[in-house]
C-alpha positions as CSV (number, residue, x, y, z in Angstrom):
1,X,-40.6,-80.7,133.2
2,X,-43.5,-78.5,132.4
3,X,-44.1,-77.2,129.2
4,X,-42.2,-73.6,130.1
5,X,-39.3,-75.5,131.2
6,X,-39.4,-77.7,128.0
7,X,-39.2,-74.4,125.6
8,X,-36.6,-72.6,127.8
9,X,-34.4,-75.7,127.8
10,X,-34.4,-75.4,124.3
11,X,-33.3,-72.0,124.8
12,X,-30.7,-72.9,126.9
13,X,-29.3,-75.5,123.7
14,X,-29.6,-72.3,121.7
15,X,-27.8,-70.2,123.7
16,X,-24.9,-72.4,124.2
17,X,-23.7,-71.9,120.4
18,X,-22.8,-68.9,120.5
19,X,-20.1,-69.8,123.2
20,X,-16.6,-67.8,122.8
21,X,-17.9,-66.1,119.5
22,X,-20.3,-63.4,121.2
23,X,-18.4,-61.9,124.7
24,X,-18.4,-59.8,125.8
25,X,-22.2,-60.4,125.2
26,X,-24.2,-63.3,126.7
27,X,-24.7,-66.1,125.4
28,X,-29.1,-65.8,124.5
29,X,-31.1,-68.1,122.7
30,X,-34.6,-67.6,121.6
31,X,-37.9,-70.2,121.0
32,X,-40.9,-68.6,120.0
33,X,-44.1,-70.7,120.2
34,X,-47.8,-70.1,119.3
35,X,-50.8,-72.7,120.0
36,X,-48.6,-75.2,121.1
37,X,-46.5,-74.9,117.8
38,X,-42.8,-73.9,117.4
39,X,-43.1,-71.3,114.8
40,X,-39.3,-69.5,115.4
41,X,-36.2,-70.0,117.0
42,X,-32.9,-68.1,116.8
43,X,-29.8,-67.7,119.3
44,X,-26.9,-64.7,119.3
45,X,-24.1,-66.4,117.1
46,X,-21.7,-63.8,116.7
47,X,-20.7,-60.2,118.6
48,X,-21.9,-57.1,117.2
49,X,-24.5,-58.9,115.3
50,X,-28.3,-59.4,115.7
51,X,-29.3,-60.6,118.9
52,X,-31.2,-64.2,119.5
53,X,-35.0,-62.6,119.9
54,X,-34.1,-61.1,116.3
55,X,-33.4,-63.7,114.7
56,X,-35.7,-65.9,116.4
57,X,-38.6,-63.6,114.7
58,X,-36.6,-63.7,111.2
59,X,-37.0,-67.6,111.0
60,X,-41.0,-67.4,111.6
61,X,-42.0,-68.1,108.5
62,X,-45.8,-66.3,108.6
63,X,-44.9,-63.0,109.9
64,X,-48.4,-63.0,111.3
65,X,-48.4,-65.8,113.5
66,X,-46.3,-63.5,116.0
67,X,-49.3,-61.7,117.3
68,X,-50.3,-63.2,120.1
69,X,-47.6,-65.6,120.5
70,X,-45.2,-66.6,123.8
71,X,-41.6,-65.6,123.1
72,X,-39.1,-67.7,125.9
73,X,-35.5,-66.3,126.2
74,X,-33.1,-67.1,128.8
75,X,-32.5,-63.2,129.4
76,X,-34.2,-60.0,129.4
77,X,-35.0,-58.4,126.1
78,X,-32.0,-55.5,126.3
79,X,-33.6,-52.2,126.2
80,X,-30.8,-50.0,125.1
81,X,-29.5,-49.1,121.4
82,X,-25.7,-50.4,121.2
83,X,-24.2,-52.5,118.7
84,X,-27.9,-53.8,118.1
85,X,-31.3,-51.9,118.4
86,X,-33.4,-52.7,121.3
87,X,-35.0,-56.3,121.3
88,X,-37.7,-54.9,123.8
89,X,-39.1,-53.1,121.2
90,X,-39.2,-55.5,118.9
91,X,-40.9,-57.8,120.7
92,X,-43.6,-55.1,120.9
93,X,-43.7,-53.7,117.8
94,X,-44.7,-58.1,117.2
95,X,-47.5,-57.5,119.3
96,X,-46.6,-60.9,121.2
97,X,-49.1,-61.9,123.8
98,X,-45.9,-63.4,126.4
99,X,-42.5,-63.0,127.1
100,X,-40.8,-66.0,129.5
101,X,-37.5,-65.5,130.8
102,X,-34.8,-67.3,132.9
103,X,-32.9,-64.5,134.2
104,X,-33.2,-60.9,135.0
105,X,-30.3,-58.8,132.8
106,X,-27.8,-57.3,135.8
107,X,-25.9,-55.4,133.0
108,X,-26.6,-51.8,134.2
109,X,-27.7,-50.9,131.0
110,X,-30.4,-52.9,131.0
111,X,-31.3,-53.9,134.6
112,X,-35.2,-54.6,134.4
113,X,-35.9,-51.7,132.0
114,X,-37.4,-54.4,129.3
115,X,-39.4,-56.2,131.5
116,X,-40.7,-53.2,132.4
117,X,-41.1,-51.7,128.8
118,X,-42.5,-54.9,128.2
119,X,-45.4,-54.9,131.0
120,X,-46.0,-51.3,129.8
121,X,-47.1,-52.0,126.3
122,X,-49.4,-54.7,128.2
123,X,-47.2,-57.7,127.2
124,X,-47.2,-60.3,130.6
125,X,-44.3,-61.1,131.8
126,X,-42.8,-64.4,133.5
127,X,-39.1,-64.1,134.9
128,X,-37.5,-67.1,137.2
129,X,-38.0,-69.9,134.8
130,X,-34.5,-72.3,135.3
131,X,-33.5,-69.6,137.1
132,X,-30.0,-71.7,137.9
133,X,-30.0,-72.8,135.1
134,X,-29.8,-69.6,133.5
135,X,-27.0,-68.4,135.7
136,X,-24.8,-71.2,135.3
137,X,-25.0,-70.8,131.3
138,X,-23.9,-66.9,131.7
139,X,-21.8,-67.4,134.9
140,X,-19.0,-65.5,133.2
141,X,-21.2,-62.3,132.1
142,X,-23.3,-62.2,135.6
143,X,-19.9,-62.4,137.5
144,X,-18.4,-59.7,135.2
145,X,-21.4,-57.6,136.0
146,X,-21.8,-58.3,139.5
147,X,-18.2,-59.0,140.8
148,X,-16.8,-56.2,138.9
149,X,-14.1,-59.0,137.6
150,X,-13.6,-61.6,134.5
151,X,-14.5,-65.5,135.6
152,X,-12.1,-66.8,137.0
153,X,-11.0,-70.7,136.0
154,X,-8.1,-72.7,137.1
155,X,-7.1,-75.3,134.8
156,X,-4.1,-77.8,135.6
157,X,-2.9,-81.7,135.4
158,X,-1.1,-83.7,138.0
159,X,0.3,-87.0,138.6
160,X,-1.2,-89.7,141.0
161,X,1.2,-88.5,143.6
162,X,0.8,-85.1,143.3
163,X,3.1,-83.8,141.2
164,X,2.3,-80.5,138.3
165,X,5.7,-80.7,137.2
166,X,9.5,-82.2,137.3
167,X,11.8,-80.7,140.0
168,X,13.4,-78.7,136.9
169,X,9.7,-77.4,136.2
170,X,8.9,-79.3,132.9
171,X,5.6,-80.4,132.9
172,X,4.8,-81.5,129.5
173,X,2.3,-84.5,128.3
174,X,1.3,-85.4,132.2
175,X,-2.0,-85.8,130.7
176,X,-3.3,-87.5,127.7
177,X,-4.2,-86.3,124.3
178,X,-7.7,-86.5,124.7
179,X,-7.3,-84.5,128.0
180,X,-5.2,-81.7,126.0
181,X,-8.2,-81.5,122.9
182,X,-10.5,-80.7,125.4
183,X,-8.6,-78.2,127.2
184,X,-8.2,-76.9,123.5
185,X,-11.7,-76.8,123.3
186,X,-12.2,-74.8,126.6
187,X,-9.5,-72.2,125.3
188,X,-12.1,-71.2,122.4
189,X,-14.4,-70.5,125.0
190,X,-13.2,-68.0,126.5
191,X,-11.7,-64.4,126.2
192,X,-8.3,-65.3,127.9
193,X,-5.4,-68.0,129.1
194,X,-3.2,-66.7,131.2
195,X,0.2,-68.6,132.6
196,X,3.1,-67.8,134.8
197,X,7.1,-66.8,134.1
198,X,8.1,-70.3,134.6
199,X,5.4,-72.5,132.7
200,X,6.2,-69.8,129.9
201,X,10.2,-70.4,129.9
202,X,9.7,-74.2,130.6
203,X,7.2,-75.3,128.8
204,X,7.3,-73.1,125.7
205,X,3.4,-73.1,125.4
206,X,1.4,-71.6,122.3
207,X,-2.0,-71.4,124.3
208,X,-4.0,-71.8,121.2
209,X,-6.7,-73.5,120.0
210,X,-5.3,-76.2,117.6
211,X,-6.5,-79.5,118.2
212,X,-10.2,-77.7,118.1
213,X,-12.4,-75.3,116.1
214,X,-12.6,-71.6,117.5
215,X,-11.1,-68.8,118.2
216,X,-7.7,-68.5,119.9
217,X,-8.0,-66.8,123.2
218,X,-5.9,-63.5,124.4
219,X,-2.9,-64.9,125.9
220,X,-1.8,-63.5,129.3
221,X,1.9,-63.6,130.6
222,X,2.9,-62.6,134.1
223,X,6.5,-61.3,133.8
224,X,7.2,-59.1,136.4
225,X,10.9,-58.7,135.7
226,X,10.7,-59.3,132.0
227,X,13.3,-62.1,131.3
228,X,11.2,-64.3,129.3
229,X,13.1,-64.1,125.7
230,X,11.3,-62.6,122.7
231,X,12.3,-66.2,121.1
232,X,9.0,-67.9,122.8
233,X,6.0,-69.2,120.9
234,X,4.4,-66.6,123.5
235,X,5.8,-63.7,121.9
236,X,5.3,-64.8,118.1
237,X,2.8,-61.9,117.2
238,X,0.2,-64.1,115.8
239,X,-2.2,-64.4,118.6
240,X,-3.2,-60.7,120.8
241,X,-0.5,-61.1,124.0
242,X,-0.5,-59.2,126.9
243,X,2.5,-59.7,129.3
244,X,2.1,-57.9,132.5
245,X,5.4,-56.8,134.3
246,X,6.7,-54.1,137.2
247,X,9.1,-52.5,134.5
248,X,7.4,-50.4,131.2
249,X,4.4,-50.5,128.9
250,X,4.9,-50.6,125.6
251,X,2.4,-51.3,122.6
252,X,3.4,-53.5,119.7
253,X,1.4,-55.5,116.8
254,X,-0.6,-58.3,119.0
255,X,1.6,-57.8,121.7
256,X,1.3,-55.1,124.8
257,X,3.4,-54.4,127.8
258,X,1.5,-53.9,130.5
259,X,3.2,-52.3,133.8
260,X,1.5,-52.7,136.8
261,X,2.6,-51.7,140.6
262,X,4.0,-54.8,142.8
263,X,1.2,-54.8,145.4
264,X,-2.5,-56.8,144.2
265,X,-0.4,-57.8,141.3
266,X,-3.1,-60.3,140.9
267,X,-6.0,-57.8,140.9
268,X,-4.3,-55.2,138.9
269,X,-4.3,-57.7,136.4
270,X,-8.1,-58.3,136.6
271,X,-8.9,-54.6,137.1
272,X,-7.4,-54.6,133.7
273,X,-9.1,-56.7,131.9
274,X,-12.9,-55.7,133.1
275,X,-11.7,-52.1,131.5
276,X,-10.8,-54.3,128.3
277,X,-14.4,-56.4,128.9
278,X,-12.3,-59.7,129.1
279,X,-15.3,-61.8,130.8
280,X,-13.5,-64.9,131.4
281,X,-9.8,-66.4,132.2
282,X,-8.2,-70.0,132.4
283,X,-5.3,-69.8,134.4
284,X,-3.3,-72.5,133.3
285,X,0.2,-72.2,135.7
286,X,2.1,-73.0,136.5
287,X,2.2,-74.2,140.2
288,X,3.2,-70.5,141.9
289,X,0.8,-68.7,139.5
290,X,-2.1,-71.2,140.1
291,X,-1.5,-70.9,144.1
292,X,-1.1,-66.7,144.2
293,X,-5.1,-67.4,142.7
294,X,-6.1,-69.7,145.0
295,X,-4.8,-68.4,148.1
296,X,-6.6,-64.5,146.6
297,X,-9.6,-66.0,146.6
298,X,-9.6,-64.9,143.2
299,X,-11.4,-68.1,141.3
300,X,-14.5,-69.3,140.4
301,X,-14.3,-72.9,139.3
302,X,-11.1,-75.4,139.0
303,X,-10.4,-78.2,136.5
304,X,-7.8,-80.7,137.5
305,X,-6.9,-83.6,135.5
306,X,-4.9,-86.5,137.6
307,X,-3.0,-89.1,135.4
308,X,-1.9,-92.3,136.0
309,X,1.7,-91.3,135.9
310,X,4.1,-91.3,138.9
311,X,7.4,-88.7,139.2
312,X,8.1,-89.7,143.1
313,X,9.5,-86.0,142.9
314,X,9.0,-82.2,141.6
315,X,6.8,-79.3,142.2
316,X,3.9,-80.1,144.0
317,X,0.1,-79.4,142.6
318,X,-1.5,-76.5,144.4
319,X,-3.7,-77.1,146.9
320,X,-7.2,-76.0,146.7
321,X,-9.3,-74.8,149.7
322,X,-13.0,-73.8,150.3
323,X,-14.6,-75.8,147.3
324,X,-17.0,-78.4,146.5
325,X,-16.4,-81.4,144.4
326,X,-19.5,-80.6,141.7
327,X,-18.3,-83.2,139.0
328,X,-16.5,-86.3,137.7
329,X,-15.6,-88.1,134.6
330,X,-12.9,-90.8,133.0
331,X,-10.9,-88.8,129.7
332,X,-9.7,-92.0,128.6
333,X,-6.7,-93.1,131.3
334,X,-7.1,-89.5,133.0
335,X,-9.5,-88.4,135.5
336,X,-11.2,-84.9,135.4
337,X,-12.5,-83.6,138.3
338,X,-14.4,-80.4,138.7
339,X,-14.6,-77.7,141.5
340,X,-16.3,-74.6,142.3
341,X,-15.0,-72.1,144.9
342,X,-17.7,-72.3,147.9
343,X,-20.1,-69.0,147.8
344,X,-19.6,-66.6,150.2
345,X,-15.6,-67.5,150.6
346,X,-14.7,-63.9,149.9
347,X,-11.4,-62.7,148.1
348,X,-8.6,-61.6,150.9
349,X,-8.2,-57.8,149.1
């Protein structure tokens, strides 16, 4: 790695912990170096709160050592005034000699507009560094921007033969409980979980984080007809709950009736949440709910766990198609293996 790639790795490491506490910002992280020296580093930790280039500048001790120093972020410098004021500008107002950045910011509302305020006040500008990188880290805001929809992630476990459930659709402990803390751990990262009418009524899941530290994602129901009863852990009114159904909307304390027309079901529910900025969903089932995604188009990336266990009968696992196998690891007895939805398959609208 050169040198550049060494400090915006290290921005990368930032960035990544502010994950699930700063959407529907991205996640940024900030080293600032000058004369070969590390003087600053900061990161955004938490939404609606300074941004990583501002606190990156707070930690340098000497104030003065940040004229004439190099300032790597993984994304342009925003430019506008919203929760935060412009990190453009104070990057300027620093006098730094150098800004290096990963990515390009495709929000609208910032769009090249710092790099450009940046080159203007004579500050040089380097863009591209880890460019893949960079996209990979904030695949869920730069598909929320660019797509127009949230991240889509499909999350399930199966048996060795295939199974996601029994024939009377319980599907409880298939995996381990090392497998389940981590799939605790990848509900505090992002905005939403979202299951189906029959993983709701069978299973009687809580879809929150419990086994791991974070915050609890908003849970999503699809209940067209609305016969799920009020009894389920779903419907408890601790955690923010949106069921989506054909039949009313109706608002309640952390819990909302959404009614949405019959036809793209499936993308009325996503046109939805980009107007709520939900940047990311893990659609957890069950089987039906898992396949209306898949054969939508509408998915990004799938997670699928395959235990050792047999049930010789039940509902089958979905079946994915037009993917690539992009990872795979042991969770103690289980085995995770990771997809990605081939670019360029395009959504059947």
């Amino acid at each position: 790695m050169t040198p550049e790639e060494l400090y915006m790795q290290r921005a990368f490491d930032l960035a990544r912990l502010g994950i699930g506490s700063v959407s529907p910002n991205p996640q940024v992280g900030c080293v600032i170096v000058k004369e070969g020296e590390v003087i600053g580093e900061g990161w955004h930790q938490v939404y609606g709160q300074p941004h990583a280039e501002v606190n990156a500048v707070a930690s340098v001790k000497d104030q003065s050592q940040l004229a004439g120093s190099t300032v790597y972020v993984n994304l342009e410098p925003c430019s506008h005034t919203g929760k935060t004021p412009p990190c453009a500008e104070l990057l300027i107002k620093q006098k730094v000699k150098k800004v290096v950045i990963a990515n390009i910011d495709t929000n609208p509302l910032v769009g090249g507009t710092g790099i450009r305020k940046l080159s203007e006040a004579g500050i040089e500008v380097v863009t591209g560094v880890l460019e893949k990188q960079g996209r990979e880290l904030n695949k869920r805001f730069f598909t929320f921007h660019e797509q127009d929809r949230p991240y889509i992630i499909l999350k399930w476990a199966q048996t060795t033969d295939g199974f996601i459930a029994r024939s009377n659709y319980e599907s409880k402990w298939i995996s381990n409980e090392f497998s389940r803390q981590l799939v605790h751990k990848w509900r505090s990262e992002e905005d939403a979980v979202l299951v189906g009418t029959k993983t709701a009524a069978h299973d009687n899941p809580m879809l929150t984080v419990r086994d791991w530290s974070g915050r609890n994602p908003m849970r999503l129901v699809m209940d067209r007809f609305l016969r799920l009863p009020d009894t389920l852990n779903l419907f408890d009114r601790k955690v923010q709950t949106i069921c989506f159904n054909l039949l009313k909307h109706e608002e309640h304390a952390n819990l909302t009736l959404i009614r949405l027309d019959e036809r793209d079901f499936i993308k009325s529910i996503l046109d939805y949440l980009v107007k709520e900025k939900i940047q990311s969903v893990m659609v957890e089932g069950g089987s039906l709910t898992l396949a209306l995604f898949i054969e939508a188009g509408w998915w990004d990336e799938a997670r699928i766990f395959t235990s050792p266990r047999l049930f010789h009968s039940g509902i089958q696992a979905p079946k994915l198609f037009y993917y690539s196998l992009v990872g795979e690891e042991k969770i103690s007895t289980d085995t995770l293996r990771y997809f990605h939805r081939i670019s360029g398959s395009k959504p059947n609208h």
